[in-house]
C-alpha positions as CSV (number, residue, x, y, z in Angstrom):
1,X,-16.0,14.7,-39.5
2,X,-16.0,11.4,-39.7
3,X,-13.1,10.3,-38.1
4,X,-13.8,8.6,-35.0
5,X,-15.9,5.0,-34.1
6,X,-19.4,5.4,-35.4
7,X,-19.6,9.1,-35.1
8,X,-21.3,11.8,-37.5
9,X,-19.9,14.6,-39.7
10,X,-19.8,18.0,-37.6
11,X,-18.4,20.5,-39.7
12,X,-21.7,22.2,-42.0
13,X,-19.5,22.7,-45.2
14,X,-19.0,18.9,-45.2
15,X,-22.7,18.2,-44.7
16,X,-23.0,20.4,-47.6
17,X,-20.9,18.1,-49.8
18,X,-22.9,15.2,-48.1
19,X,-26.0,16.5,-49.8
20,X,-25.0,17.7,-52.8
21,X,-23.2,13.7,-53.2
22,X,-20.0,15.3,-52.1
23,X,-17.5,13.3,-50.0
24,X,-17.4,12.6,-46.0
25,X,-14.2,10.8,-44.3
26,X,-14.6,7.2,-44.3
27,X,-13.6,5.7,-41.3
28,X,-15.2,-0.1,-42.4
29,X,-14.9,-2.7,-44.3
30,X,-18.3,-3.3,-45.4
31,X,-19.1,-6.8,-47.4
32,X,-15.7,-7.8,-46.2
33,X,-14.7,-11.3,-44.2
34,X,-13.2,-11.9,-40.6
35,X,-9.4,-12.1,-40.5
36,X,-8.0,-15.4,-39.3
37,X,-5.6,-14.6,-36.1
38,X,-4.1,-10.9,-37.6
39,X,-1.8,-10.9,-35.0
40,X,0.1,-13.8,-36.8
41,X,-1.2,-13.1,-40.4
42,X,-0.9,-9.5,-40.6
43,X,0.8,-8.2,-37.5
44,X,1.1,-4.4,-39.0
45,X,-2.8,-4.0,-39.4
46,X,-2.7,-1.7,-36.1
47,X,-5.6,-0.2,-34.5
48,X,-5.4,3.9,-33.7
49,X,-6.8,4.9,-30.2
50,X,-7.4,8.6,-28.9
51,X,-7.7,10.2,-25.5
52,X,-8.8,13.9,-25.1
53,X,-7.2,14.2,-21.6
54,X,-4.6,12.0,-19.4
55,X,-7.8,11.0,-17.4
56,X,-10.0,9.3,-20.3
57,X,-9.5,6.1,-21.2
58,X,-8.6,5.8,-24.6
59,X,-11.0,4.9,-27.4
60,X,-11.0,3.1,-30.7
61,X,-11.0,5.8,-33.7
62,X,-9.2,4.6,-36.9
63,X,-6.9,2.3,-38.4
64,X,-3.1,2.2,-39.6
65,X,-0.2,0.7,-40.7
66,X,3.0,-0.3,-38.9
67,X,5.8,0.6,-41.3
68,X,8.9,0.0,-38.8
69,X,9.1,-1.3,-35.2
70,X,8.8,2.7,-34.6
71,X,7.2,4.1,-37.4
72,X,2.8,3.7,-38.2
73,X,1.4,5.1,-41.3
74,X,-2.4,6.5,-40.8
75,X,-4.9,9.1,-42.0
76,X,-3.8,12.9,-41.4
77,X,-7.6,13.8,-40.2
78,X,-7.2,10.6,-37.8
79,X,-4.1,13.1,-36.0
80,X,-5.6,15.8,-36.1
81,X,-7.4,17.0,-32.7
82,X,-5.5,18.0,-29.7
83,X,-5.0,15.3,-27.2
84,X,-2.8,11.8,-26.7
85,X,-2.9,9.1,-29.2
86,X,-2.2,5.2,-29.2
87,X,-1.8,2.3,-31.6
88,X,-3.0,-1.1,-30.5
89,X,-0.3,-4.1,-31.4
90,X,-0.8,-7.7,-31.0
91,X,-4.9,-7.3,-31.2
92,X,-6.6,-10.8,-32.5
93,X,-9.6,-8.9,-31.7
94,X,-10.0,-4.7,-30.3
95,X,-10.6,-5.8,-26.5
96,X,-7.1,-7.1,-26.6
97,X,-3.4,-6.6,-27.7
98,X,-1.3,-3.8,-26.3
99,X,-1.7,0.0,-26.3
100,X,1.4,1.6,-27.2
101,X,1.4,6.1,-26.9
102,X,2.6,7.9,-30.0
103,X,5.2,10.8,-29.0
104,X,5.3,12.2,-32.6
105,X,3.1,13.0,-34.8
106,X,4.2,14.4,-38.6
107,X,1.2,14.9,-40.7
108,X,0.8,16.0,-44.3
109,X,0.9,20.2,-44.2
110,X,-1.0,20.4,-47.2
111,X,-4.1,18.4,-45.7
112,X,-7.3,19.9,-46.3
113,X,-10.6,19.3,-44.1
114,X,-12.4,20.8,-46.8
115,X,-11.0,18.6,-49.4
116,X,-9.4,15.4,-47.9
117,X,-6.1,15.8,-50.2
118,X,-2.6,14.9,-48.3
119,X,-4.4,13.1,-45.8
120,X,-1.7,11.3,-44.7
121,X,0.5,10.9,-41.3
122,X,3.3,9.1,-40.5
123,X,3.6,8.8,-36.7
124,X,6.2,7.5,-33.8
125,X,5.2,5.1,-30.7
126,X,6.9,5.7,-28.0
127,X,8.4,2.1,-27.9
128,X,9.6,-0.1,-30.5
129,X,6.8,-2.3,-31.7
130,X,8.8,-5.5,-31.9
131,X,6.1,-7.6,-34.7
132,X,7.5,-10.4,-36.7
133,X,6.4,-8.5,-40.3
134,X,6.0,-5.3,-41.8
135,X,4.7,-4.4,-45.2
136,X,6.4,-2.1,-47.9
137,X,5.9,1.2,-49.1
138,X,4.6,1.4,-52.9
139,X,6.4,4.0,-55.4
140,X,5.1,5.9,-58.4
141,X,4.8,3.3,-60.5
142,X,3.1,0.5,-58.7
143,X,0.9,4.2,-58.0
144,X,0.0,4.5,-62.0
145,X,-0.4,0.9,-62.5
146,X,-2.7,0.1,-59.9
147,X,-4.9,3.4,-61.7
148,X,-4.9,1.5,-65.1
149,X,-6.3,-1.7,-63.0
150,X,-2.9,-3.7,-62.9
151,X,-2.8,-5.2,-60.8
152,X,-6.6,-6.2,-60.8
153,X,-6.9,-7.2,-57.1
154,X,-6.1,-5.4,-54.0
155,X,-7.2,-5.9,-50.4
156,X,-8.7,-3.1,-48.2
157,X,-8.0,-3.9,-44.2
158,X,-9.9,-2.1,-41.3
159,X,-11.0,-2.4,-37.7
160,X,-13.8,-0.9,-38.2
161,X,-17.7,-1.2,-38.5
162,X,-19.2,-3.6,-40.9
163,X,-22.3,-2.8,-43.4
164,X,-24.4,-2.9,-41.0
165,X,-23.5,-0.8,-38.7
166,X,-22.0,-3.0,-36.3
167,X,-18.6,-3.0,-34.5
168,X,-17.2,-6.7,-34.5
169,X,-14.3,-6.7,-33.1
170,X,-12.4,-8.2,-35.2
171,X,-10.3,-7.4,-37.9
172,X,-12.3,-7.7,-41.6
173,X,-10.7,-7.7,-45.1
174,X,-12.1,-7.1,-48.3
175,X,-11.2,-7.8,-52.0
176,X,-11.4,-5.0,-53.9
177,X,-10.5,-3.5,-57.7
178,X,-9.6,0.1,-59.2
179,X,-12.8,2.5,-59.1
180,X,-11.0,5.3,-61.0
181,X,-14.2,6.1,-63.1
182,X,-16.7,5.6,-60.5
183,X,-14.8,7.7,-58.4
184,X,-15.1,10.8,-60.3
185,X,-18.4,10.4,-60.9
186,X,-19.5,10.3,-57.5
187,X,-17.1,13.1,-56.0
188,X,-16.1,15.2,-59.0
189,X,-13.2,17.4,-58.5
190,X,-12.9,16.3,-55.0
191,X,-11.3,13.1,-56.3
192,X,-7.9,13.7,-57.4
193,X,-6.7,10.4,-59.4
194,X,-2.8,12.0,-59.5
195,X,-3.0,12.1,-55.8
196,X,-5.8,9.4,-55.2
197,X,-6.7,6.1,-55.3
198,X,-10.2,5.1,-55.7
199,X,-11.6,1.0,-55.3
200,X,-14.1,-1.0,-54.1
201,X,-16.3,-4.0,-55.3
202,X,-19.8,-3.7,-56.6
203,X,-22.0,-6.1,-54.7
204,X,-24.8,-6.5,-57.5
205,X,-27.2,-8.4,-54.8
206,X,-27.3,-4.9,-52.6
207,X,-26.7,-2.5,-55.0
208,X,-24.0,-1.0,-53.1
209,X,-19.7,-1.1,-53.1
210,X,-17.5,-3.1,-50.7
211,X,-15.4,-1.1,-49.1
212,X,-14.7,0.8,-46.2
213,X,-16.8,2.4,-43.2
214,X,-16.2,4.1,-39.5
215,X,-13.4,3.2,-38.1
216,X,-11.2,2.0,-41.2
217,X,-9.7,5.3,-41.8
218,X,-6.2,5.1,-42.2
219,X,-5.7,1.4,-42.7
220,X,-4.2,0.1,-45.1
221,X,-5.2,-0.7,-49.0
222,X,-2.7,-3.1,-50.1
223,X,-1.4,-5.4,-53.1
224,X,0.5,-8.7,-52.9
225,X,3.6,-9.2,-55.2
226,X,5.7,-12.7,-54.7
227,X,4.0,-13.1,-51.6
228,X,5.2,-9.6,-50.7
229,X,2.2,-6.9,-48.8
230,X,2.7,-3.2,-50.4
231,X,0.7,-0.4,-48.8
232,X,-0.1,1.4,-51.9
233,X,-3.1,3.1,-50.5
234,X,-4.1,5.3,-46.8
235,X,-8.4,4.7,-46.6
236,X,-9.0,8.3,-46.4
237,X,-13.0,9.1,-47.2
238,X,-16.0,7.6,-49.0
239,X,-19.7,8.9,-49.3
240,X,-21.9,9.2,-46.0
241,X,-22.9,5.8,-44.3
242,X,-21.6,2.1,-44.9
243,X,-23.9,0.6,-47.7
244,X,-23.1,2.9,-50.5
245,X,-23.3,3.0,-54.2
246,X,-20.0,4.6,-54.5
247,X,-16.3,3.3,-53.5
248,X,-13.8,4.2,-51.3
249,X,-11.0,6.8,-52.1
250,X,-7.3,6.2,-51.0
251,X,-4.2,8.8,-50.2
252,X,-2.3,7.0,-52.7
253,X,1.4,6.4,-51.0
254,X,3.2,6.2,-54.0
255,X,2.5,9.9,-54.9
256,X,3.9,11.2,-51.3
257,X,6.7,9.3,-51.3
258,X,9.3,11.7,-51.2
259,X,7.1,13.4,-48.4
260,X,6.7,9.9,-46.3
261,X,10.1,9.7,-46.5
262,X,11.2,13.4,-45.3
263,X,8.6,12.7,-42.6
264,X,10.3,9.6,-41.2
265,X,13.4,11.2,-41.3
266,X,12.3,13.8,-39.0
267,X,10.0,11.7,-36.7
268,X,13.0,10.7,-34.1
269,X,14.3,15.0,-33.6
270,X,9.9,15.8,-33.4
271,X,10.2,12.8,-30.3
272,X,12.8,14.9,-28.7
273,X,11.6,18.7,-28.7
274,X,8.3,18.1,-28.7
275,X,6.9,14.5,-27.3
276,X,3.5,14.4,-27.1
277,X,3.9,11.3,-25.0
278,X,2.2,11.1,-21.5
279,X,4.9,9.2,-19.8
280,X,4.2,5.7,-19.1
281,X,4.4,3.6,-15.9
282,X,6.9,0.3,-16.7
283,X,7.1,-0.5,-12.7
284,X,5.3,0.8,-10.2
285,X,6.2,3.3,-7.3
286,X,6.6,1.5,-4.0
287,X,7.3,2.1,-0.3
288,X,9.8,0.7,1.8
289,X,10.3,1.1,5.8
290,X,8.7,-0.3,8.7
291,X,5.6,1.9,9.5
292,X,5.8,2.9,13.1
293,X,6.2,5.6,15.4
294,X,9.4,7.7,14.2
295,X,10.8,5.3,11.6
296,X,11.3,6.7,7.8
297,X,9.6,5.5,4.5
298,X,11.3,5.8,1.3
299,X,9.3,6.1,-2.0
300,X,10.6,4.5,-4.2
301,X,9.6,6.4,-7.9
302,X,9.3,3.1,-10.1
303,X,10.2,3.2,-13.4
304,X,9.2,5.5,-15.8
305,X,8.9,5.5,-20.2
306,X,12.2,7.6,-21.2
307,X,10.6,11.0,-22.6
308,X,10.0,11.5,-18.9
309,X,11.8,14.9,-18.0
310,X,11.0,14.8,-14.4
311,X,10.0,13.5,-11.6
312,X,7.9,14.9,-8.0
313,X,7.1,13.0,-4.6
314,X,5.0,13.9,-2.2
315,X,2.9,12.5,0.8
316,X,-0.6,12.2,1.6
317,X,-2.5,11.3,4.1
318,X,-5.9,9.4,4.0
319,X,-6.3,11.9,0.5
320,X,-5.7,15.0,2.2
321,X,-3.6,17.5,0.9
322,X,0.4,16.5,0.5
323,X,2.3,16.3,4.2
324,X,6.0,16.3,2.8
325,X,7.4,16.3,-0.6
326,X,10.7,14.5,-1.5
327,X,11.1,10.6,-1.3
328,X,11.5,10.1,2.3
329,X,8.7,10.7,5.3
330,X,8.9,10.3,8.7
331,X,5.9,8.7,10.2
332,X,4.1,10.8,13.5
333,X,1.7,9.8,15.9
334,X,-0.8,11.8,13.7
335,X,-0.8,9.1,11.3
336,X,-2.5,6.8,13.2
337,X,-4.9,4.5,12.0
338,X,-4.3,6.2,8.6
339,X,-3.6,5.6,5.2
340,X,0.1,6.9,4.1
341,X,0.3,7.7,0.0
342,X,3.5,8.4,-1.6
343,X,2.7,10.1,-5.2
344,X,4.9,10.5,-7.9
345,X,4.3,12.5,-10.3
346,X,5.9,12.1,-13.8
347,X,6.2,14.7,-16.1
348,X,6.8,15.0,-19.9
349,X,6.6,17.8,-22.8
350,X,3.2,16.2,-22.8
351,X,1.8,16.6,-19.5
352,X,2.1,14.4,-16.2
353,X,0.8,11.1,-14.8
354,X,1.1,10.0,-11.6
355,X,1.4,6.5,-9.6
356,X,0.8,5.9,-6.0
357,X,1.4,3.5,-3.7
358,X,0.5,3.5,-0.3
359,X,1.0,1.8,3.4
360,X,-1.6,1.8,6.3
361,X,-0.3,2.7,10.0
362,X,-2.2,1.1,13.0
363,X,-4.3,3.2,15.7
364,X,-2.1,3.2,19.2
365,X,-3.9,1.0,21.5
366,X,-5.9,3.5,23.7
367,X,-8.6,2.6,26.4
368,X,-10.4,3.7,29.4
369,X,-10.3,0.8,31.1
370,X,-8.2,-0.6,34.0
371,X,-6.3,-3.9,34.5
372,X,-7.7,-6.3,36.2
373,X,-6.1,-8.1,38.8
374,X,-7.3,-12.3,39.9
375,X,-6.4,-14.2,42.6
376,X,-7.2,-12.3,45.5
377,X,-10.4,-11.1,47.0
378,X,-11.6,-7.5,47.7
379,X,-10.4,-6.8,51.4
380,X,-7.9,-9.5,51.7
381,X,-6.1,-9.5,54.9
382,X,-2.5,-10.3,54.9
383,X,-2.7,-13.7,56.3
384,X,-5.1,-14.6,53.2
385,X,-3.1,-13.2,50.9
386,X,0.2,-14.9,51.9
387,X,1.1,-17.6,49.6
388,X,-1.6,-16.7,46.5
389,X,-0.7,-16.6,42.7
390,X,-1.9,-13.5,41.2
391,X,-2.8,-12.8,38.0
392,X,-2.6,-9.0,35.9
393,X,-4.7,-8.7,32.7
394,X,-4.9,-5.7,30.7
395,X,-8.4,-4.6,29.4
396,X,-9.8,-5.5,25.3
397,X,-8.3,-3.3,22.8
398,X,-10.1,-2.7,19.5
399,X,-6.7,-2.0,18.6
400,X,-3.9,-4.3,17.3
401,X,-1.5,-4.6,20.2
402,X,2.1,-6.2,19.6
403,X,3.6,-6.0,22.8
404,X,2.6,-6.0,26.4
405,X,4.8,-5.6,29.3
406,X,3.6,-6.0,33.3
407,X,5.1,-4.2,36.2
408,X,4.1,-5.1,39.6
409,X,4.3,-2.8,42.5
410,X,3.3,-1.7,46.3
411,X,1.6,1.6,46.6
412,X,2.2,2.8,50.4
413,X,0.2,5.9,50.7
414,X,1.1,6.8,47.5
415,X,4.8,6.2,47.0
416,X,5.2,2.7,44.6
417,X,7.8,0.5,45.0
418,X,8.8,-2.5,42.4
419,X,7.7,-5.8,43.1
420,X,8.4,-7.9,40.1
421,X,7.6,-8.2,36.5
422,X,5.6,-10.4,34.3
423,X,1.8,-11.5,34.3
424,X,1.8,-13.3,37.1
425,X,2.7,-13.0,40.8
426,X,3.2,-15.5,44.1
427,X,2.9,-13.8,47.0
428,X,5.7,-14.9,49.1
429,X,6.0,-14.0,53.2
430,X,8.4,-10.8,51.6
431,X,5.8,-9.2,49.1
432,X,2.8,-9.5,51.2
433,X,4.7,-8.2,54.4
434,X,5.6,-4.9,51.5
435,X,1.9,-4.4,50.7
436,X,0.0,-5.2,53.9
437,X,-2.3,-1.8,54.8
438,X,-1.7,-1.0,51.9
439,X,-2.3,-2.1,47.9
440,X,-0.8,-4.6,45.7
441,X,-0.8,-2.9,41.8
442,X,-0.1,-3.8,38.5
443,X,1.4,-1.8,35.8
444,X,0.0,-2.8,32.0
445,X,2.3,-1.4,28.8
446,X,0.6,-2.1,25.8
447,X,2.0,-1.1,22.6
448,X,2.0,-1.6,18.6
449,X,4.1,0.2,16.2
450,X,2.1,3.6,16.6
451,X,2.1,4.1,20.1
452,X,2.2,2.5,23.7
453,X,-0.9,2.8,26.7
454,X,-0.3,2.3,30.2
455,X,-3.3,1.2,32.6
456,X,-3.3,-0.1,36.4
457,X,-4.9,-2.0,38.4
458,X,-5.1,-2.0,42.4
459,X,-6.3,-4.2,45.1
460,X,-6.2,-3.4,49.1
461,X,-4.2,-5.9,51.4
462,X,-5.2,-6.2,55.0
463,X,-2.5,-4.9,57.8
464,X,0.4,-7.4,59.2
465,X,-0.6,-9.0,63.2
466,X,2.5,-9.1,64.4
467,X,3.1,-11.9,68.1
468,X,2.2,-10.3,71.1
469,X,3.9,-11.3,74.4
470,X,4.9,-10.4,78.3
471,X,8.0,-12.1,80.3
472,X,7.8,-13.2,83.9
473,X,10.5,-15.0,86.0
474,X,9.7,-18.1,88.3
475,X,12.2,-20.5,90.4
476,X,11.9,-24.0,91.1
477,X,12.5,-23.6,94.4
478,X,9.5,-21.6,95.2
479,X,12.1,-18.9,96.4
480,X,14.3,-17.3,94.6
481,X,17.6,-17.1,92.8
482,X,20.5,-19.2,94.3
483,X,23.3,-20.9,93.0
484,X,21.9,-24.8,91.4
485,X,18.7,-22.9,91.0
486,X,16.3,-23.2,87.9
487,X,14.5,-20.0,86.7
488,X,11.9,-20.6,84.1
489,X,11.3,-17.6,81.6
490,X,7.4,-17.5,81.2
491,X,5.7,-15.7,77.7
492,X,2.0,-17.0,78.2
493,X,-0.1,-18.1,74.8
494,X,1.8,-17.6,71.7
495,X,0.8,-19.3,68.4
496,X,2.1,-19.4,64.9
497,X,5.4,-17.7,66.0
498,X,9.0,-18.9,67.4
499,X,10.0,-17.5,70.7
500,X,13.5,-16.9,71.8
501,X,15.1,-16.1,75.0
502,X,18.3,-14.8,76.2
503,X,19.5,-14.5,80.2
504,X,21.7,-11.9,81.3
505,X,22.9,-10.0,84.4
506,X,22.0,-6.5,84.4
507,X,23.9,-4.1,87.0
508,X,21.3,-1.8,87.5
509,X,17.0,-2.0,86.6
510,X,16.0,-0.4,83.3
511,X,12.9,-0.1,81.1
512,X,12.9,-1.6,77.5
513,X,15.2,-4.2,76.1
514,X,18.8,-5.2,77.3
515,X,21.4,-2.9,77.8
516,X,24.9,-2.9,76.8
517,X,26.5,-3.6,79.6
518,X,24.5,-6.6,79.8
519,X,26.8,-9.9,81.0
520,X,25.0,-12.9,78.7
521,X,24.2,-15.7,80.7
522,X,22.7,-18.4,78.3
523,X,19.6,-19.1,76.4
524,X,16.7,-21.0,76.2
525,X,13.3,-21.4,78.6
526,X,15.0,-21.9,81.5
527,X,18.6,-21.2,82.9
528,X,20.2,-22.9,85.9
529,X,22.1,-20.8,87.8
530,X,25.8,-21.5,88.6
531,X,27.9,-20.4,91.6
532,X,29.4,-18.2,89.2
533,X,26.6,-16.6,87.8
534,X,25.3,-16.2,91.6
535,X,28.5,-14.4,92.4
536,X,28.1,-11.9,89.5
537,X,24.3,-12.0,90.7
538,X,24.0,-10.8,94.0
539,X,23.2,-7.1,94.1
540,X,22.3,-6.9,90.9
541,X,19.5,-8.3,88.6
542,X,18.6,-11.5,86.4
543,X,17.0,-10.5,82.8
544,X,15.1,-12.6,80.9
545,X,14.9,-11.7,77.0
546,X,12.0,-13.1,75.4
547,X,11.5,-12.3,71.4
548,X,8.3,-13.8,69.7
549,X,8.5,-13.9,65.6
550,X,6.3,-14.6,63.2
551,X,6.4,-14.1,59.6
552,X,4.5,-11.0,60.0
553,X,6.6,-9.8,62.4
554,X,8.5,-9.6,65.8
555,X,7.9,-9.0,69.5
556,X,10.4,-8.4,72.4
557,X,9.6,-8.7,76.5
558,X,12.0,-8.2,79.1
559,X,12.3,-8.7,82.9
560,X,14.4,-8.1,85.3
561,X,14.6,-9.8,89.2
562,X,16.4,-8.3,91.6
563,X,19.1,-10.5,93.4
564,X,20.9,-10.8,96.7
565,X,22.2,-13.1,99.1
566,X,21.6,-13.8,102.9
């Protein structure tokens, strides 16, 4: 049939009636003019939309008339086919206005395919339409008079093509007058005048009738009383092709009053057992939570067209197929550089729609690299190193990182010890005597939401040189140790080190340092014996301690003179 934008009859029988001058659903207005802003003018002019599946975009197929905010009057064979349907509010021209879904659809029983009578729907959208006018319904009578050409003007309005074939856009009207006659001529007993309306205006220049064409089924043919629109016909067929020598014939509404009227009635319980609604998407789904390592993301379902029944959530990641279901998902080091989709899925008596939204976790930093230490050269030797600034750097990530922390440390022979933290390091007389012979690292944490990497960096300090130094006694006397005498504690060559010294009295000779039973004498260079000190002296032996330091370390020489007196 006929019934949708621009398309060709399909069922044979109809051909059949094609070509013996029988009738084929009309679906134009041909001869007709442009509608000035219809949104405004005529608000309840509404264009019908189809979609086979929930994954087709919907397309233009008919006209119709708003006869509530939710109730639109069309063509029964613009209903008829399995799949979702739309009227278009608000439209100055078809690539605008809003789509709104029908959920019910209640169309004439008695209409034939064969023979186009009852072809008449009333159907629900899903929301209220909310336009500023709406026409009314003609009765019985305005039905008869119309028939006997009172009154003798009525207006035929359509989306569809014009007589040329062509698709505009935009909304056209076209005066037109009774064709009651003409009618039966052209379609004989398929043309019922008790149930029918037939009109159109011969345009003598062409040969042909105004009226309507594809895409104008189910619009609306109307009269104007006291300023007042009645619908008092539903475009319903016409003859094969747009520039035609025969008019257009009308459901006419006054005749299925009674019928329109049971069928509004039971449009609101048809909503509610059996929406044929996809369920619509008023706000979008939406995730909330930090995306890192361990933390939970809610989904958040958005909000959804009331004939909804239910509602699913699941995860995703990168497309694959679903991780979790339910609206919260813990995020895993697997989902690393990933993308993180949150579906919900929406279900009603209709079928099921779904929205996503999604979040992107980072890659964890992650390299092969080491960390690079500055400052200090390759073989350094303690001295060198004492007093340098230092410097740690971690290697390039391709990877975003947020944080990175530095740990400093000495690696003796494999066992670390913490030096310091932060980027950068002075080398004080403490750290480098803590690495010498062996290596000054650094410790580099670098981490983003998804994950952490740890890299080091080493360099080799030269050993500590610790003083070196021997003791030897001497008198000024040339002799040796008496009472007023001077002895002078002599360490040879030391440089870059403080020497002390300590004199003593040691009862007996020993190896290695003082003893404790030492008697402490003084200290200093040089010690000048006093009569005392002689006294404790004599048998027994003057010590001289001598300790070299350094700040890399410490030496110790001891000697011992044996004393007596004559």
């Amino acid at each position: 049939m006929l019934r949708r934008l621009l398309s060709v009859l399909a069922a044979s029988t109809l051909v059949a009636l094609i070509a013996g001058g029988g009738a084929a659903p009309a679906s134009a207005v041909t001869f007709g003019s442009n509608v000035v802003r219809p949104s405004a003018t005529v608000p309840w002019a509404v264009s019908v939309y189809w979609s086979p599946d929930a994954g087709t975009a919907p397309q233009f197929i008919c006209s119709g008339t708003a006869l509530s905010n939710r109730e639109v009057m069309t063509a029964a064979h613009c209903v008829e086919d399995r799949g979702f349907y739309y009227v278009k509010i608000g439209a100055d021209v078809l690539s605008r206005g809003r789509l709104v879904p029908l959920e019910a659809v209640r169309e004439n029983p008695g209409y034939s395919t064969r023979q186009f009578v009852n072809d008449v729907a009333i159907v629900r959208p899903l929301y209220g339409l909310g336009l500023r006018a709406y026409p009314r319904l003609a009765g019985a009578a305005l039905a008869t008079a119309i028939r006997s050409r009172r009154p003798p003007a009525l207006t035929l309005y359509g989306w569809g093509v014009n007589q040329n074939n062509r698709l505009t856009g935009n909304l056209l009207a076209a005066r037109v007058v009774p064709q009651t006659r003409a009618a039966q001529s052209a379609f004989g007993a398929t043309f019922r005048p008790a149930l029918m309306l037939a009109a159109g205006r011969f345009v003598a220049t062409t040969n042909t009738y105004s009226g309507a064409c594809s895409g104008d089924s189910g619009g609306p043919l109307v009269v104007t009383s006291h300023g007042v629109p009645y619908v008092v016909g539903v475009t319903s067929f016409g003859a094969r092709g747009c520039a035609v020598k025969v008019p257009t014939v009308f459901t006419s509404v006054g005749n299925y009053s009674t019928w329109i009227a049971s069928a509004r009635r039971a449009l609101p319980t048809l909503a509610a057992t059996d929406n044929q609604a996809l369920p619509v998407l008023e706000s979008p789904a939406g995730i909330s939570g930090t995306v890192s390592l361990g933390s939970s993301l809610t989904c958040a379902t958005g909000r959804w067209s009331r004939n909804t029944r239910s509602l699913r959530t699941s995860w995703s990641r990168d497309g694959s197929g679903a991780l979790a279901t339910g609206s919260t998902y813990q995020v895993t080091a697997a989902d690393a550089d990933s993308r993180l989709t949150c579906t919900v899925t929406a279900r009603s008596d209709a079928g099921a729609r779904t929205s996503n939204a999604a979040v992107t976790a980072v890659e964890a930093p992650s390299t092969y690299e080491s960390a690079s230490i500055t400052g200090l050269s390759i073989g350094v030797s303690a001295d060198e190193a004492r007093g340098a600034t230092v410097t740690c750097a971690a290697p390039g990530y391709t990877q975003p990182v947020d944080v990175t922390t530095v740990q400093w440390y000495a690696d003796v022979y494999g066992s670390r010890k913490t030096l310091a933290t932060g980027s950068t390091l002075t080398l004080t007389d403490d750290v480098v005597r803590q690495v010498a012979g062996a290596s000054l690292g650094c410790s580099v944490v670098s981490s983003n939401a998804m994950g952490s990497s740890t890299t080091q960096g080493e360099v080799y300090v030269g050993g500590l040189t610790p003083p070196s130094i021997y003791a030897s006694i001497s008198y000024d006397s040339g002799g040796q140790a008496a009472a007023g005498v001077t002895a002078t504690c002599s360490v040879g060559a030391v440089t870059d080190a403080t020497v002390s010294y300590r004199w003593a009295v040691e009862p007996s000779y020993t190896s290695g340092g003082l003893t404790s039973a030492a008697q402490l004498l003084g200290t200093g260079p040089t010690y000048t014996i006093t009569p005392d000190a002689m006294t404790a002296l004599d048998g027994h032996y003057l010590a001289c301690e001598a300790t070299a330091t350094s700040w890399q370390g410490s030496d110790t020489a001891v000697t011992r003179d044996y004393v007596y007196s004559y």
